[in-house]
N, C-alpha and C positions, 0 to 999 in steps of 0.2 A: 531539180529546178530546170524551167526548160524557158529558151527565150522566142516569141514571137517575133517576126516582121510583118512592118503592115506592109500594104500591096501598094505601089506608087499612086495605082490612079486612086487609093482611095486617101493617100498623104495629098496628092495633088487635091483632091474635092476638100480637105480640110483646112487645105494652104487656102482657097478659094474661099471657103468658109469665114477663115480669119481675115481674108482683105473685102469684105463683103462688110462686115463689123467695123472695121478700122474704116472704112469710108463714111460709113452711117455713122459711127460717133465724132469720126471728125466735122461732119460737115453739121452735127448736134452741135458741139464744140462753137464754131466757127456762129455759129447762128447765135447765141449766147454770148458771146466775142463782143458779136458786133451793138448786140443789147445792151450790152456792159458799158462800150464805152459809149453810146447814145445819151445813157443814164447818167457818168461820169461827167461829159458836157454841160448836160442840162444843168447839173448840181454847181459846178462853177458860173454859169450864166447867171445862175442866181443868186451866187453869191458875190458877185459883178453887180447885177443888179441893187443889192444891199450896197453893197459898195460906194457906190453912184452920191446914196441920199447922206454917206458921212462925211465927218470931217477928215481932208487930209493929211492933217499935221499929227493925228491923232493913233493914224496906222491902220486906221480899220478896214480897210480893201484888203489888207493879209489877214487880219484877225477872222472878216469873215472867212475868207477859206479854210482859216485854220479850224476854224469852230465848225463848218459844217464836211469838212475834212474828218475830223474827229468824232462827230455823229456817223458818218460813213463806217468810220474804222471802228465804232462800238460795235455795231452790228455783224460786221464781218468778221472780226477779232483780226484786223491788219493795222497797224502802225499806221499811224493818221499821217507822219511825213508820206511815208510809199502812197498813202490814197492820195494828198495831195499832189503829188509829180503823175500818180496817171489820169486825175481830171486834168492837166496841162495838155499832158499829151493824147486825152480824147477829145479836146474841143481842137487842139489843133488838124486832127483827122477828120472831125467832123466838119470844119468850116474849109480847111485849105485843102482835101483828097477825098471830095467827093466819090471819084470811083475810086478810089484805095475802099474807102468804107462800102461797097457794095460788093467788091471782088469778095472782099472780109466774109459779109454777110452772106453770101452764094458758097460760102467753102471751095473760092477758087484760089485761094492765097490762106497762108498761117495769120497769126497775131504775131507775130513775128515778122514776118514780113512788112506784113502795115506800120511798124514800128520800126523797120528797116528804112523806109520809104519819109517816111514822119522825121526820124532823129538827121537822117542824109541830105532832106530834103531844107533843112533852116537855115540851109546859107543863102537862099536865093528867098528875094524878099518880094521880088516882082508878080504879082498874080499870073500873066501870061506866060512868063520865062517855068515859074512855078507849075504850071497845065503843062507845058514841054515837058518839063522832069517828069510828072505823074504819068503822062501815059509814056515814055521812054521807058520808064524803070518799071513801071508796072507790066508792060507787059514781056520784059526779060521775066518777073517775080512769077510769072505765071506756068512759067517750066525751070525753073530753074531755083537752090537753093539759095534762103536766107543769106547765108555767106557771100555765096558769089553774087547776090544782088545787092549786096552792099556794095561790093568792091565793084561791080558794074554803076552804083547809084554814084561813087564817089568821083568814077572817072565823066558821068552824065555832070554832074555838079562842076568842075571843072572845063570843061568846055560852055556852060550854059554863064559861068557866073561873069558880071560885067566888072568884078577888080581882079588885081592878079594875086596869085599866091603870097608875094610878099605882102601886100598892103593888108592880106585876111590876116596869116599869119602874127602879124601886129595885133591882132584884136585876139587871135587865139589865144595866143600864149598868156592871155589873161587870165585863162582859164586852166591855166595849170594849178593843180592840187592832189593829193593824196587822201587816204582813207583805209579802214582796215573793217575785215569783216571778220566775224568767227563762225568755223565749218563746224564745229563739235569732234571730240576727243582728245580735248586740250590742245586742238590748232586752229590759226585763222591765218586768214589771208592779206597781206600787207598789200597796196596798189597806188598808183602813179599816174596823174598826166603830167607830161610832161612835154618838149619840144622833141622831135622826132630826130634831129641831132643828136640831142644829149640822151635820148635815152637808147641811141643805138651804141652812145660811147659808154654809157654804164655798164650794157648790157655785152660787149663786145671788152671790157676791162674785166669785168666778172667771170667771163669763160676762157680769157687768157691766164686770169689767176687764178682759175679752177684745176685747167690743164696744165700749170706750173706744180700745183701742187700734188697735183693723181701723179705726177712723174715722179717727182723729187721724195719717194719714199726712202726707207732707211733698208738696203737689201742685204740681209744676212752675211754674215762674216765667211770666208774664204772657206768651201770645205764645213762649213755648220753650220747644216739644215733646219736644225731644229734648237737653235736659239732663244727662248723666254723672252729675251731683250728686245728682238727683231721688232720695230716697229712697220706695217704693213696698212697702209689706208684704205678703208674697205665702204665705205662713201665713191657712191656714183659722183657720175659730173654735176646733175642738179642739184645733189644735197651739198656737197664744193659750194656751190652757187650760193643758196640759200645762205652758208654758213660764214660766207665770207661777207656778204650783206649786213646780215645779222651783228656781227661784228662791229664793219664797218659806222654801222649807223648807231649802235649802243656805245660807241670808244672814240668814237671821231670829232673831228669838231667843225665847224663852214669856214670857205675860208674867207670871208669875209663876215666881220665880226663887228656890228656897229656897237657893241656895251664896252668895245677893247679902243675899236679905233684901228682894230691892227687890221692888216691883209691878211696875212697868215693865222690864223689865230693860235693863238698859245696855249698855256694847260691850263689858264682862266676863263672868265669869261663864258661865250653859250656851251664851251667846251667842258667846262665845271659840272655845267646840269647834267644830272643824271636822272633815267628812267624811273617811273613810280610804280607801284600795283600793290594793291592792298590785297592782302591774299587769307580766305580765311583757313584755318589749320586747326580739325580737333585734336586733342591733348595725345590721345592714343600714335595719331597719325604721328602728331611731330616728334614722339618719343618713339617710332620705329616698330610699333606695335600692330599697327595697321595700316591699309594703303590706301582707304575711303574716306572721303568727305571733304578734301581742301577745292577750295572754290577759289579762282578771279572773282573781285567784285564782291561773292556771295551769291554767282550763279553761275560760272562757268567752270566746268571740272577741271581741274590740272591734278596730274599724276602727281604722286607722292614723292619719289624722287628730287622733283623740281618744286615743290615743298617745301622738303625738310633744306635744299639746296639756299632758296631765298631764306629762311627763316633763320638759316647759322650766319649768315652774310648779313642780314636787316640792320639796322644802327636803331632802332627801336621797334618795341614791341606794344601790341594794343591788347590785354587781356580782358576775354567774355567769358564770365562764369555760369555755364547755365546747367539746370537740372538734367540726370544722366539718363531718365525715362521720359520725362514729359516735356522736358525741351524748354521749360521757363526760363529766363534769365535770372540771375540773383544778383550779379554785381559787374562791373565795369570798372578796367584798371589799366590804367599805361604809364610808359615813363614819360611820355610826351605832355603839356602842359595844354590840350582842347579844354571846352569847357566840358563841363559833364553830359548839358544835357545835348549838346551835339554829339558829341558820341554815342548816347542813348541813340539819338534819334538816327545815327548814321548806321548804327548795330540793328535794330529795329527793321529800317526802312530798305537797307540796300539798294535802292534804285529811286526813281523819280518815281512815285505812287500817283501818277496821273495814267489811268489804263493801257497797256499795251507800251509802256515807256520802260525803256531797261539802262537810264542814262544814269553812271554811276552815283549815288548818292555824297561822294565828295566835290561833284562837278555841279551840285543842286542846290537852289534857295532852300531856307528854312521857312515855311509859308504858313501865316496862319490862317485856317481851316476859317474858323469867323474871324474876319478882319478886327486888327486890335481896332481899330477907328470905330465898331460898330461894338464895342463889349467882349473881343474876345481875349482870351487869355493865355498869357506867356508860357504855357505847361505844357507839357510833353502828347496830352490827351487832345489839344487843340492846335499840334504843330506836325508838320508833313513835311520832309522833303520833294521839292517840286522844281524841275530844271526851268531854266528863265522862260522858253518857250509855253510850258506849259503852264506856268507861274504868270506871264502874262496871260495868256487863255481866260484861265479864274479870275483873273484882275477886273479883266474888259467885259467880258462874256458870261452868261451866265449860267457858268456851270456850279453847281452847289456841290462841296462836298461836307460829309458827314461822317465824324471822324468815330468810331465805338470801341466800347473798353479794350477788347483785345487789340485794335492797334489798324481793324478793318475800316475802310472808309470808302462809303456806299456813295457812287458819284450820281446825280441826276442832269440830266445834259439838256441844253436849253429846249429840244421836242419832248422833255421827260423820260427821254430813256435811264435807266437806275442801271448802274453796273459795278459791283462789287469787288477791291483792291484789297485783299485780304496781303498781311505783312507775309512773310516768305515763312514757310512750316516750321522750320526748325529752331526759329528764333519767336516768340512765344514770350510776351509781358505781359505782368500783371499788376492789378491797380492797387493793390495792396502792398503794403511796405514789410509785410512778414514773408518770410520764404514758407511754402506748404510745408504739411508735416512729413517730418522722414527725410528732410531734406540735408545733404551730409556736410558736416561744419566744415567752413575753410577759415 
């Protein structure tokens, strides 16, 4: 085996090569960027436009968005929330940064940037104060990274804005909330706004009780090394962190307690509530036998482990009997007191069956497909889970759906686009009340 070196100048000509490439599709990129949200714009103007000729009381200035939001997001296959928040923030770029939108277009700034500029830029409400900010920060954006032109935009914002920190402040903190996303491999990401106070005292309590605790291990007895007992913390300081949060926020309770009355709150009360997840477990898995298929939801993987760990712990159990090849269901069983055909329909559906929606099917209306007020009927083959969002959508708008035997339901969206909600694969009904043949007795 014999190893080559290539010769610099000709690493140098291919280093050359690659940022020759990287400019051209950036500035390909950046050109499409600026189409995007052109097009983004337009699509909210008009649905402003719609807007305009309804009634107020009625809601329909959201509903258009959300409806033509949602024909955006068929076509793209993106969650019609996310399309709505970026026509917000393309009509904003297009009417309040004008040259932010032409830097865009020229590939002399990222999408990133223009969206640095765009999100830093909403405290100042004044059109001309507003033209100050844009070309201030814009032309830091023009050599210098995303990051640091935030943190330059923030310090431009501050100087430029006509109230002081406290009096914003007052308005910010309204906007404090939380949310969670999931990364894949059975973890997600917990998050926070909060007051920059408190969340430097959370965040400053957490790494004091991380470092209390990486110390305060158990160190082997006088003279014996090699201990069994010795306990030994083997967690960094960020998983400390995490794990003390975690904790925290699954065991704790606020201390201010208005169900109690009290200040401190006690072991009743919001303290009582405890965490939910409905988790699903094949038989194999939770008998030890296997380490595939338990799902959050009924589509987020979680490891078996933490499985079989909720499942010994549950204070009730929801049983789904389905076939061991084809995946049919045969029967539905709990100790819990649901009705039946909610359970069907919540085993069935797992999610909100309005396309590209993945909002858990316990957190959703039970909606019928033809409105009972027009002839439809109370049965599982004309009933969907649909979260209130999208459940109003169908309400007002006209989207038709079309619910078919196996459980699929073909939506037509008020341009007639047709887009097809097939039930999740491995759960599989049938309209028939016999199990197929071959099917093993329980």
């Amino acid at each position: 085996m014999t190893a080559s070196i290539a010769h610099p100048d000709e690493d140098d000509a291919a280093l050359v090569g690659i940022l020759d490439r990287l400019i051209a599709a950036d500035e390909a990129i950046a050109e499409i960027e600026a189409a995007k949200v052109c097009d983004l714009a337009a699509a909210l103007r008009i649905a402003n436009n719609r807007a305009a000729h309804q009634s107020a009381e009625r809601r329909m200035r959201e509903l258009e968005e959300r409806s033509i939001a949602a024909e955006i997001g068929l076509v793209l296959r993106v969650n019609d929330r996310a399309v709505q928040n970026r026509m917000h923030a393309a009509l904003e770029l297009v009417e309040g940064y004008p040259a932010t939108l032409d830097a865009l277009a020229e590939s002399r700034i990222s999408a990133r940037h223009a969206m640095v500029i765009v999100e830093t830029g909403r405290a100042l409400t004044d059109p001309d104060t507003r033209a100050l900010y844009e070309a201030t920060v814009l032309e830091r954006a023009l050599r210098d990274t995303a990051p640091r032109t935030r943190a330059f935009a923030e310090q431009v914002v501050e100087e430029l804005h006509p109230r002081s920190i406290t009096e914003r402040h007052r308005e910010a903190v309204k906007t404090r909330t939380a949310w969670m996303q999931r990364r894949g491999e059975g973890m997600s990401e917990l998050g926070m706004i909060a007051p920059t106070v408190l969340a430097e005292g959370i965040w400053d309590r957490l790494t004091q009780q991380a470092h209390e605790t990486k110390t305060a291990q158990v160190a082997a007895p006088e003279g014996d090394t090699e201990d069994d007992d010795a306990v030994y913390d083997q967690r960094n300081l960020d998983q400390i962190r995490a794990d003390i949060a975690i904790d925290l926020l699954l065991t704790g309770g606020p201390t201010i307690d208005p169900t109690t009355g009290a200040i401190t709150g006690p072991a009743g009360g919001l303290a009582a509530i405890h965490a939910r997840a409905s988790i699903v477990i094949p038989a194999l898995t939770a008998a030890g036998l296997a380490d595939r298929g338990a799902a959050l939801d009924g589509a987020t993987p979680v490891d078996a482990d933490t499985a079989r760990c909720l499942l010994a712990q549950a204070p009730s159990w929801e049983r789904i009997f389905t076939h061991p090849i084809h995946g049919h269901v045969l029967a539905t069983d709990t100790y819990r007191r649901p009705a039946n055909l909610d359970r069907y329909l919540a085993a069935r559906d797992i999610h909100c069956r309005f396309p590209g929606c993945r909002r858990p099917a316990r957190h959703c209306d039970r909606d019928h497909n033809q409105d009972w007020a027009l002839g439809g009927t109370t049965q599982a083959c004309n009933l969907a889970c649909l979260c209130k969002r999208h459940h109003t959508l169908k309400t007002e708008k006209p989207w038709k759906p079309v619910q078919l035997r196996d459980g699929s339901i073909h939506w037509t969206s008020p341009l007639g686009k047709v887009s097809t909600d097939p039930p999740e694969r491995y759960v599989i009904f049938r309209d028939d009340p016999d199990p197929p043949p071959g099917d093993p007795p329980f």
